[in-house]
TIMAR-971327 format. One record per residue: x, y, z of N, C-alpha, C, CB in turn. Coordinates in steps of 0.1 Angstrom, whole numbers, padded with zeros to 4 digits, always signed. Atoms other than C-alpha are relative to their C-alpha. Glycine has a CB too. Layout:
BEGIN
XYZXYZXYZXYZ...
END
This chain:
BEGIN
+0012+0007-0004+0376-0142-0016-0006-0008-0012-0011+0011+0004+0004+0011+0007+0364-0174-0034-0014+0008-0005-0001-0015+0010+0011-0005+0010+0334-0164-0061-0008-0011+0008+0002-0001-0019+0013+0009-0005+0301-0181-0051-0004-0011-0009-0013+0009+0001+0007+0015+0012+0291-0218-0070-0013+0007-0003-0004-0019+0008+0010-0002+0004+0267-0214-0093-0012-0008+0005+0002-0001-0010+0010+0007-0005+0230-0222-0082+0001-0016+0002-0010+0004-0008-0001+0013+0000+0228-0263-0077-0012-0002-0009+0001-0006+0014+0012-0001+0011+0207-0275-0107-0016-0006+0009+0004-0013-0016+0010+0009-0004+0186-0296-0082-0012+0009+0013+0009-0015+0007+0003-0007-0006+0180-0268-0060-0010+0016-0006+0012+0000+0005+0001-0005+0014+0173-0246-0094-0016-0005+0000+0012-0008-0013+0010+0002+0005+0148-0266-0104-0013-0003+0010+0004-0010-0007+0008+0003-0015+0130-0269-0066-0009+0013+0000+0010-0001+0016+0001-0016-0001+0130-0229-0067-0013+0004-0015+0022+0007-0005+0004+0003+0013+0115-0231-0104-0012-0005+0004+0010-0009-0009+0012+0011-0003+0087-0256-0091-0008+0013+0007+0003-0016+0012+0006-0012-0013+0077-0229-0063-0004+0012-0009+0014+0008+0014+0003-0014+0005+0075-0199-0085-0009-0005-0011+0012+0011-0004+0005+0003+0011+0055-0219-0112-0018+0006+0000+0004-0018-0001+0012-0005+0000+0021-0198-0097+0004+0013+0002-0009-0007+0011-0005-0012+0000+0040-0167-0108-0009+0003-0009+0014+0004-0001+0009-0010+0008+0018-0144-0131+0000-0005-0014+0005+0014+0001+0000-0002+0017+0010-0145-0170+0010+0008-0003-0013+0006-0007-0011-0006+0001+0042-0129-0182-0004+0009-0010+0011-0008-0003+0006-0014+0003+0020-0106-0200-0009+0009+0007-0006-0001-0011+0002-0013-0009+0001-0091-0172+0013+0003+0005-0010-0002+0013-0014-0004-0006+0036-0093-0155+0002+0013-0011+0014-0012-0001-0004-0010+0006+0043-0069-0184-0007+0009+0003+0002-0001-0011+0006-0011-0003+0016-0046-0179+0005+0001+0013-0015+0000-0001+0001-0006-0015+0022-0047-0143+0015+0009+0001-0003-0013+0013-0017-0006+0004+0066-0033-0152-0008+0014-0006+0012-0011-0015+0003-0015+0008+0048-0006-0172-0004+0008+0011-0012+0001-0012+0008-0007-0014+0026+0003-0140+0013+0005+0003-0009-0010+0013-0012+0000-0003+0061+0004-0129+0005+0020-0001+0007-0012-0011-0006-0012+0003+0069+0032-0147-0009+0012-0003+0009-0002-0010+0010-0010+0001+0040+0053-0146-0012+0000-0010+0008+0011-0003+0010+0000+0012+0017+0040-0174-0015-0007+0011+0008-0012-0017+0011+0002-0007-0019+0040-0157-0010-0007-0011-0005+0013+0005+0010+0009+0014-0037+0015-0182-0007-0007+0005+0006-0012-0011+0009+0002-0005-0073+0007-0177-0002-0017-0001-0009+0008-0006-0003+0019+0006-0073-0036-0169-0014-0001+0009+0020-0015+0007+0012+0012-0006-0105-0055-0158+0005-0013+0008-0009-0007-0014+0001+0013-0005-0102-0086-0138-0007-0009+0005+0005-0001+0005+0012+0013-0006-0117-0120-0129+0006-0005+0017+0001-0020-0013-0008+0011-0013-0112-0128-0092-0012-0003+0013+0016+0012+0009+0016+0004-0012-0134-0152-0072-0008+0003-0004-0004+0007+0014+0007-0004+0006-0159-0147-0092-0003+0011-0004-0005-0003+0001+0000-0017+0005-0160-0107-0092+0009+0004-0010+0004+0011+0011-0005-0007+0013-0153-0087-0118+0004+0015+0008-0013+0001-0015-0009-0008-0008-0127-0061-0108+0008+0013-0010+0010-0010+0007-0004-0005+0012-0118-0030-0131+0008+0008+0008-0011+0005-0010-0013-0010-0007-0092-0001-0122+0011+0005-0004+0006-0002+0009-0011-0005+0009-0064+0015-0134+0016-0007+0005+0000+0020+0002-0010+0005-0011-0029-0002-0125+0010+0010+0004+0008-0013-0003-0009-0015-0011-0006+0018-0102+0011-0004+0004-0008+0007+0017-0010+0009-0011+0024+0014-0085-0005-0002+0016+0017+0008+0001+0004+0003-0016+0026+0001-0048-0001+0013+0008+0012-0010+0007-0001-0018-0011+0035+0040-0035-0017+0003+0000+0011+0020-0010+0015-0009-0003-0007+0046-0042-0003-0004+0008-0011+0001-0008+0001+0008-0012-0011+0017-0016+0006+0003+0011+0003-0011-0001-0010+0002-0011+0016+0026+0006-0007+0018+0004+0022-0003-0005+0000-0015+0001+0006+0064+0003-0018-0002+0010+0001+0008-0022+0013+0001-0006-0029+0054+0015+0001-0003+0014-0008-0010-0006-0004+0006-0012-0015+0033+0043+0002+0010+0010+0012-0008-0001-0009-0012-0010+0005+0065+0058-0010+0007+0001+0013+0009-0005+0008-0009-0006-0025+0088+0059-0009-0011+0008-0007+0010-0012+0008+0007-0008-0049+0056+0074+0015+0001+0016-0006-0018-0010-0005+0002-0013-0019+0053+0100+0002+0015+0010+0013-0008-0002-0001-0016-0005-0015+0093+0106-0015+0000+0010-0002+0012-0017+0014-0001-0005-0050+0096+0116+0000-0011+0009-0012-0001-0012+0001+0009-0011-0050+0065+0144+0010+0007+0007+0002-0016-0003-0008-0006-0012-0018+0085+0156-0001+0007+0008+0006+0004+0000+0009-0014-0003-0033+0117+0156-0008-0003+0014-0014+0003-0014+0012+0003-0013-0058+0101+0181+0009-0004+0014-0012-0015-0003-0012+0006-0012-0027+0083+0204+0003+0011+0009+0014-0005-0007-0009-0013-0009-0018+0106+0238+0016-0004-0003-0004-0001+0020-0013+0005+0002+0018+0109+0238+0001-0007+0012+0011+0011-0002-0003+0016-0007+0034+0079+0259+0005+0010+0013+0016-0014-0009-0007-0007-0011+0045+0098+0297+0017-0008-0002-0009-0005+0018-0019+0001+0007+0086+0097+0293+0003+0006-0009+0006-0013-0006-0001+0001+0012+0082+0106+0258+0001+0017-0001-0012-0008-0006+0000-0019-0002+0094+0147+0254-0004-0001-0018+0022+0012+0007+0009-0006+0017+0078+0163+0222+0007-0006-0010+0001+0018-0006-0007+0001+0015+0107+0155+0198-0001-0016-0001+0019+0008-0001-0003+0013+0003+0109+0118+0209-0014-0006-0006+0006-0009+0014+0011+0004+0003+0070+0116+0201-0002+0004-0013-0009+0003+0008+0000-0008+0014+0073+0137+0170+0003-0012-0010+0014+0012-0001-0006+0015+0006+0101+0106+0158-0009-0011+0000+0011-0005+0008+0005+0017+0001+0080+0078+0169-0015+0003-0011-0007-0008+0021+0013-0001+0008+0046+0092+0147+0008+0006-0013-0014+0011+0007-0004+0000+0013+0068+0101+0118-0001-0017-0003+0015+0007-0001-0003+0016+0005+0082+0065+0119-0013-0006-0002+0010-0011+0011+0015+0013-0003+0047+0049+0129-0005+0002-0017-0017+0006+0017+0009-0002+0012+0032+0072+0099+0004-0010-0013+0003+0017-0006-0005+0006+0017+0057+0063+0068+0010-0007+0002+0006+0011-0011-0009+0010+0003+0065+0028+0074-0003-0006-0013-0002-0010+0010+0003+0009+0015+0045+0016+0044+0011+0011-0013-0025+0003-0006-0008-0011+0009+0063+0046+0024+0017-0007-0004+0002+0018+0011-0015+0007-0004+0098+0034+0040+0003-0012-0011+0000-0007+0019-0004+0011+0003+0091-0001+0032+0002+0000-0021-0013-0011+0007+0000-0001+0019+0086+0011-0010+0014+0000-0004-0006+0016-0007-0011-0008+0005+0115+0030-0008+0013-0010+0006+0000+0017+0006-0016+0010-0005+0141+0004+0008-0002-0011-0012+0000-0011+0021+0001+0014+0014+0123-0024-0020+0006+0004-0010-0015-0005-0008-0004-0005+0008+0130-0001-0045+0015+0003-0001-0007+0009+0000-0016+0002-0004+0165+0003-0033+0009-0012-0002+0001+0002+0012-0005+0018+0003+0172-0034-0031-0004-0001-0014-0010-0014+0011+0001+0010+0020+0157-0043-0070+0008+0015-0005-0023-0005-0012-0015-0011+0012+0184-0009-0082+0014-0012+0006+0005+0027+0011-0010+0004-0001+0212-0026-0064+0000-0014-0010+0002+0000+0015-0002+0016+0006+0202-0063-0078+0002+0003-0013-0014-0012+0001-0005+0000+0014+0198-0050-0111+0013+0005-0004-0007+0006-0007-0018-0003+0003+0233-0034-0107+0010-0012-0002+0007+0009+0014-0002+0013-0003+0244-0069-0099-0001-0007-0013-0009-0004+0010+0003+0010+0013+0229-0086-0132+0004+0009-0012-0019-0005-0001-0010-0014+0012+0246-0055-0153+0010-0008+0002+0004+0021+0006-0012+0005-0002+0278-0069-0140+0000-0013-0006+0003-0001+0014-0004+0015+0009+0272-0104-0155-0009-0002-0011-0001-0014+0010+0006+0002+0009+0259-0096-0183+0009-0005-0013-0007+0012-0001-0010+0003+0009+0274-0107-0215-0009+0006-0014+0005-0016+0000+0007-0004+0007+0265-0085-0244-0012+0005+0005-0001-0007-0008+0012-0006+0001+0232-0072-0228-0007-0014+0008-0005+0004-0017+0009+0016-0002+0217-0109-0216+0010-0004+0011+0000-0013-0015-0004+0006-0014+0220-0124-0182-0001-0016-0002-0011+0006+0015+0004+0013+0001+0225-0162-0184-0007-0005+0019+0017-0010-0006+0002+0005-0013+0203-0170-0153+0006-0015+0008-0013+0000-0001-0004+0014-0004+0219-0204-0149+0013+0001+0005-0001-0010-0011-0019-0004-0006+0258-0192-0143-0006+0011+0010+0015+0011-0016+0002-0008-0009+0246-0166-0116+0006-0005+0013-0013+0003+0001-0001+0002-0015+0261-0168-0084-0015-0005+0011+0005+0014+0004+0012+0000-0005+0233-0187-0062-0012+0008+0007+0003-0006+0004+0007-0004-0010+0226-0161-0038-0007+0011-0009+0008+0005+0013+0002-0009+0010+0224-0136-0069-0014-0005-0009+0014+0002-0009+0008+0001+0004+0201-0158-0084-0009+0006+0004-0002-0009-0001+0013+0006-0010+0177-0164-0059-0007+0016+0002+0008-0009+0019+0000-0016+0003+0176-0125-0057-0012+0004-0015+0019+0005-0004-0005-0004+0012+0172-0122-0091-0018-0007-0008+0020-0009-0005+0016+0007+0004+0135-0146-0095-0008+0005+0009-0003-0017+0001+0010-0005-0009+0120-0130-0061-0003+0013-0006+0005+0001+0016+0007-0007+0007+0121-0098-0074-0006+0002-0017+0005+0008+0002+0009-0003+0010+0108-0104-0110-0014-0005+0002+0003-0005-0012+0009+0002-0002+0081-0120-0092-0014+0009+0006+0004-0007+0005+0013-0013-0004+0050-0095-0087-0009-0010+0005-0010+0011-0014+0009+0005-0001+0030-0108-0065-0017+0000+0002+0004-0004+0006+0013-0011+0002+0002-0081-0063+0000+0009-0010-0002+0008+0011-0001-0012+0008-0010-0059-0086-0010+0008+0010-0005-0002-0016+0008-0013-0006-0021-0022-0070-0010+0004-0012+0011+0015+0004+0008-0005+0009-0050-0010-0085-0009+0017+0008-0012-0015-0006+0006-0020-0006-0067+0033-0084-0011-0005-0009+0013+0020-0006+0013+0001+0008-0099+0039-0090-0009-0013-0004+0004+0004-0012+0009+0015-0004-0112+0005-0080-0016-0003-0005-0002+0000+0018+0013+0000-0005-0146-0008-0089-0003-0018+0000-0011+0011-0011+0003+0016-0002-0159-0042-0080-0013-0008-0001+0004-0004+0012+0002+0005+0000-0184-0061-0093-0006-0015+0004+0002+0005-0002-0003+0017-0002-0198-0090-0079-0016-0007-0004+0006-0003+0021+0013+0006+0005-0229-0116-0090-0011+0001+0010+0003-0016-0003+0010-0004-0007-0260-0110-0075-0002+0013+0009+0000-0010+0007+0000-0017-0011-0256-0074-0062+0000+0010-0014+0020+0005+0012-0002-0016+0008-0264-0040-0078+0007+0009+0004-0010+0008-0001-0009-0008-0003-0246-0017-0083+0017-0005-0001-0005+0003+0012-0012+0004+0002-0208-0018-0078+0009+0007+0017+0005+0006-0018-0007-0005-0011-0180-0011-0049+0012+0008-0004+0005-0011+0009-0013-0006+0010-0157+0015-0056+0007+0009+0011-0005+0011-0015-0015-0001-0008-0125+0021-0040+0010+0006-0010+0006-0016+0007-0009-0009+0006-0098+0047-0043+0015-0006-0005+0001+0011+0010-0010+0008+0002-0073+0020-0042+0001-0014+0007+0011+0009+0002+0003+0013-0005-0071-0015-0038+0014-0008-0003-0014-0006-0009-0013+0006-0002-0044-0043-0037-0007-0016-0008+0006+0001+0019+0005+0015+0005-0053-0081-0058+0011-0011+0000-0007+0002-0015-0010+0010-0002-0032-0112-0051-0003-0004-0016-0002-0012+0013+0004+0002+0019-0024-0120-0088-0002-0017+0000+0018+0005-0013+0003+0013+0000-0026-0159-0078-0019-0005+0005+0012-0006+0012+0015+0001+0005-0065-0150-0076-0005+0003-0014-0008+0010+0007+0005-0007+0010-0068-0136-0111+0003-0011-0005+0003+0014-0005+0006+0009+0012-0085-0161-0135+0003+0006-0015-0018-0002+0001+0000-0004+0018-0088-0138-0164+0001+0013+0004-0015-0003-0012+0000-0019-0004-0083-0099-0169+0006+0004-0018+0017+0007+0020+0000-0004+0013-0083-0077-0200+0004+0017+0006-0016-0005-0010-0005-0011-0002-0073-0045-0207-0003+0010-0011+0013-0003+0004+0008-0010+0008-0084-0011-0225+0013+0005-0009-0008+0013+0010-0010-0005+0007-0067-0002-0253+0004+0019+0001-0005-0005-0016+0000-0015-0001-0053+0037-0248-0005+0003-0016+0017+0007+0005+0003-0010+0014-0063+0064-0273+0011+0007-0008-0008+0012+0004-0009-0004+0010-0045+0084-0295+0010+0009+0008-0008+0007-0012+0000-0009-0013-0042+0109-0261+0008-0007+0007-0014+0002+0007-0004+0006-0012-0031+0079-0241-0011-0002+0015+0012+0010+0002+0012+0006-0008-0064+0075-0221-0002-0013+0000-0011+0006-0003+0008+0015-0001-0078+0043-0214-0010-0003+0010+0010-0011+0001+0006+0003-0007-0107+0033-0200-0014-0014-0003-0002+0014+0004+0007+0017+0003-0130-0001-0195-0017+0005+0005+0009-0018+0017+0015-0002-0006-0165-0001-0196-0009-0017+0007-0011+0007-0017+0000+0014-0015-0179-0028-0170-0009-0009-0015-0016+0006+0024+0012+0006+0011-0210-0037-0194-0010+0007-0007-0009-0009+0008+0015-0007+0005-0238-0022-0219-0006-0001+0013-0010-0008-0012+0016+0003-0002-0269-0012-0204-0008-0005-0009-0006+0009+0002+0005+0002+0007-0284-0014-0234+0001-0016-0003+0003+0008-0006+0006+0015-0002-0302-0052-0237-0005-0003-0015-0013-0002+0014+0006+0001+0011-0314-0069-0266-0009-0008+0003+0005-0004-0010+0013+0008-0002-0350-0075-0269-0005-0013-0003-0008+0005-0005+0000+0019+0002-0361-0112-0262-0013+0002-0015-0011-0012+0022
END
């Protein structure tokens, strides 16, 4: 079986144009760590709200999803036709599709990176010799296009107070600006929104 041509440069560089409203490649980095379990306290600018929270992986989102869809099932009669076990199956599946969908992504970016192991040379992937389809693979998933956030709170101008959610979801092609809490010695981190404390006119 004939090996695959390498990407087409013109096609390359089309691909390249499209992803050019991919992330700051240092939240991208925070958001790889989320990845792996590091809960680090980030602030963000989006739409004018100010948006603070810890980042998470997608399972806190997906994990939320499956109990919001449990509870609408819970309420569903079973379908007439449907004997106990086939209704059992369909409210599992219905529950943990968001779960499913983690765990098949997560599956697909192990296999790709097994893939870019294979053409590695010394440790380093020349993205430009890749097999096209391997590329193309190979820029969707380093692309994050959300970051999950726990422990939500949201700020917005002209409102007191704040909105606070157990877990939220932010398109990273809204985020203007965002900062982030240095951990402690512990490994804690956490953002304080603003003083109260004012200085007298």
């Amino acid at each position: 079986m004939a090996e695959e041509a390498p990407l087409p440069p013109v096609e390359r560089d089309t691909l390249d144009l499209s992803l050019r409203s991919t992330p700051d490649p240092f939240l991208g980095d925070l958001m790889e760590l989320a990845q792996h379990g590091t809960e680090l306290a980030v602030g963000l600018l989006v739409n004018g709200m100010v948006v603070i929270g810890r980042l998470d992986r997608p399972e806190a989102i997906a994990q939320e999803l499956s109990t919001m869809r449990r509870r609408l099932i819970d309420r569903s009669p079973q379908p007439e036709g449907h004997s106990d076990e086939q209704w059992a199956a369909v409210r599992e599946g219905f529950t943990n599709a968001p779960l499913s969908y983690v765990a098949e992504r997560q599956q697909a970016e192990a296999a790709i990176h097994e893939q870019l192991a294979e053409h590695a040379v010394e440790g380093v992937v020349n993205m430009d010799e890749l097999p096209a389809t391997l590329a193309r693979q190979a820029r969707e998933i380093a692309t994050r296009s959300h970051i999950t956030l726990t422990d939500a709170r949201i700020a917005a101008p002209g409102q007191d107070g704040m909105t606070a959610l157990p877990v939220m979801r932010v398109a990273v092609k809204h985020v203007t600006s965002w900062w982030f809490a240095m951990p402690d010695e512990e490994g804690r981190s956490n953002i304080e929104l603003w003083s109260e404390n004012r200085s007298e006119g």
